[in-house]
C-alpha positions, 0 to 999 in steps of 0.5 A: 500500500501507498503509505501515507506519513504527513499529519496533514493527510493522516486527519484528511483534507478538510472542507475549508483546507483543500483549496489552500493545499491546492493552490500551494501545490498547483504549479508543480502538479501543472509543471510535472503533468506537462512533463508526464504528457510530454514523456508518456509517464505516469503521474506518480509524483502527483499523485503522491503529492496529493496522497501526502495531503489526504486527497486520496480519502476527501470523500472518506467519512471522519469517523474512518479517518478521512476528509468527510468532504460532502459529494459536491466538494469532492467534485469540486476538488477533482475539476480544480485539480482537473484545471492544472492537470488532466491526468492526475485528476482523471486517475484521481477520480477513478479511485475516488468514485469508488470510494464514494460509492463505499461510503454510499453504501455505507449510509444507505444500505449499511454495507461494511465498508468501514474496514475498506475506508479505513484503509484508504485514510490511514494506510493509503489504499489505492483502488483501481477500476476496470469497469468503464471497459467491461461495464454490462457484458463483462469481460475475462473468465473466473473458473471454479476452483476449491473455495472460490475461482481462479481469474484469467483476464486481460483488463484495459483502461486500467487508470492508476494501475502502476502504483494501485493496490487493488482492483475492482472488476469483474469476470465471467463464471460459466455457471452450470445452472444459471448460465454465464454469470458475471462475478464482481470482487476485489483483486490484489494488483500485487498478486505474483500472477497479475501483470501491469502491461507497458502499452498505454500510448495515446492521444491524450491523457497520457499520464494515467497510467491506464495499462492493460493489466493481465491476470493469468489465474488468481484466486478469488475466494468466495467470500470476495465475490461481492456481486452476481449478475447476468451478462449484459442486463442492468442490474442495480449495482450499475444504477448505483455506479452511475448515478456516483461515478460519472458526475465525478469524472466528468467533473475532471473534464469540466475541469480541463475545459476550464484550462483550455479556457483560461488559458485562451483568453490569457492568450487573448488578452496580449493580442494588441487589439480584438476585432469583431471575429475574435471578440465573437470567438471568445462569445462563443466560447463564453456561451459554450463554457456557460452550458457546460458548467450548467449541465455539470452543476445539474450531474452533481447534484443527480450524484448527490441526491438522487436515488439509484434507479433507471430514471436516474441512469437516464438523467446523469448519462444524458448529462454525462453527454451534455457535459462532455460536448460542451467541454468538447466545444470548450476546447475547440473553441479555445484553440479558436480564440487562442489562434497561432500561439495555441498551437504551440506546446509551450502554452498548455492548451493543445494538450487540454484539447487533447486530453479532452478528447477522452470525454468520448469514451467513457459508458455509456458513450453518445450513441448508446446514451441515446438508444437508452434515452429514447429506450426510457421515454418510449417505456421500452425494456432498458436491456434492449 
């Protein structure tokens, strides 16, 4: 586990400290997130960084030892940390979402999650997911062994997987009787047969660290498994997910727009004058931030107060697509008003439009939000 040794991260970051640990600490996350983007490396020392200041447990409640931000603050926190650097906060995100689904079940369904919160606040547990790459169908296969299943799979999109401690994800078991079945659970990063692959090299956010990683037969008990489900189907737990996750990695992609943003009308503002075509540019980039930051105000408070339901899959992923074009349109408009001088690496703004460019592939990605909306309203079965 990625111990955790200063004070200040031992008591957590606070509601009214986060913003003043961030902004001592911003221009080296910036600085050090270009260079990871720069090199194809992972954001280890952000992430570090940010660990040593408790923003690994924000959303871990104070009698676990953790920050006890509410929802909305941890979303806030990811879209600043977002503002300077992509990568660290969409790898952030993804172990911070499931920490908030923990902490949801908790409350509401009393679930014993306490040990696992515990271990995020006082002994730095990091969570890596594989389930924006596995989602319905499920991927992988668990064989049934003594006492549980041995696990052969190869999981893509794996944020944080370098430095993670445990994954949550899922494999298909050949169930006899029920047929093919899909078992959630916890696995060991650490295990002997699991394997971080060195193939992550793309377009944008690069400094992820989303490897493929490769499991060649690890056991799984029985008692691990925390769920069983028919592939393909909606089922609850993924109502849950969604309604928790994706105002959260969203909110990273409110924040890198907010960059590109930012750092185009800084551009802007040096030209020695402002014609009518670029005052119009920056409008339309004004307009296109206003709906963004609309429809991300209206996702978080979906992840904050709604209940777990199909209605509710339905409004946050209509959002989810109404926050990612709009920050889409952020970025390509930014470039716009930025003009030559954005195009150049130095100034920071080509790399926010491409880690943008990420906000297309996370579930349910445009055309399958659509097929489920219209599904919704026409009273027709979800599972199509």
């Amino acid at each position: 586990m990625n111990a955790i040794t200063s004070p200040t991260a031992q008591a957590g970051a606070t509601d009214a400290s986060w913003r003043d640990l961030l902004a001592g600490v911003g221009p080296k996350i910036e600085a050090n997130g270009r260079e990871c983007d720069r090199s194809g490396a992972f954001v280890s020392e952000n992430l570090d960084l940010l660990q040593s200041l408790g923003f690994f447990a924000l959303g871990v409640p104070k009698d676990c030892g953790g920050g006890g931000l509410s929802y909305p603050e941890v979303a806030a926190a990811l879209r600043a940390i977002a503002r300077l650097d992509g990568s660290t906060a969409l790898t952030l995100s993804m172990h911070t979402h499931q920490v908030m689904v923990a902490d949801w079940k908790r409350r509401h369904m009393g679930a014993p999650t306490e040990g696992m919160l515990r271990k995020v606040a006082e002994e730095g547990l990091r969570i890596v997911s594989s389930g924006g790459s596995d989602w319905l169908p499920g991927s992988g296969e668990a064989r049934k062994a003594e006492g549980g299943y041995r696990i052969y799979a190869r999981k893509v999109f794996s944020s944080g997987a370098p430095d993670g401690d445990v994954m949550n994800t899922s494999a298909v078991y050949d169930d006899p009787e029920a047929g093919p079945t899909v078992l959630h659970f916890a696995l060991p990063l650490q295990d002997a047969n699991v394997q971080v692959l060195a193939n992550w090299d793309t377009l944008g956010m690069r400094g992820t660290g989303s490897q493929d990683v490769e499991i060649d037969g690890v056991f799984v008990p029985d008692a691990a498994v925390i769920a069983a489900r028919p592939p393909g189907k909606w089922h609850p737990l993924f109502h849950l997910i969604s309604m928790i996750a994706f105002p959260l990695v969203y909110s990273v992609y409110a924040g890198v727009a907010d960059g590109a943003r930012e750092t185009a009308l800084s551009l802007a503002r040096r030209k020695p004058s402002s014609d009518a075509a670029t005052l119009t540019m920056v409008g339309e980039l004004e307009n296109a931030h206003a709906a963004m930051d609309l429809a991300h105000g209206a996702i978080v408070e979906a992840g904050a107060g709604d209940t777990p339901s199909p209605e509710t899959t339905h409004r946050v992923m209509t959002l989810r697509t109404l926050v990612g074009r709009s920050a889409l349109e952020v970025g390509s408009r930014a470039l716009e008003v930025a003009g030559g001088a954005g195009f150049y690496r130095a100034a920071g703004l080509e790399q926010r439009f491409r880690d943008l460019q990420a906000a297309r592939f996370h579930p349910l990605q445009e055309r399958q939000q659509q097929l489920y909306a219209a599904r919704s309203v026409l009273g027709l079965s979800i599972d199509g």
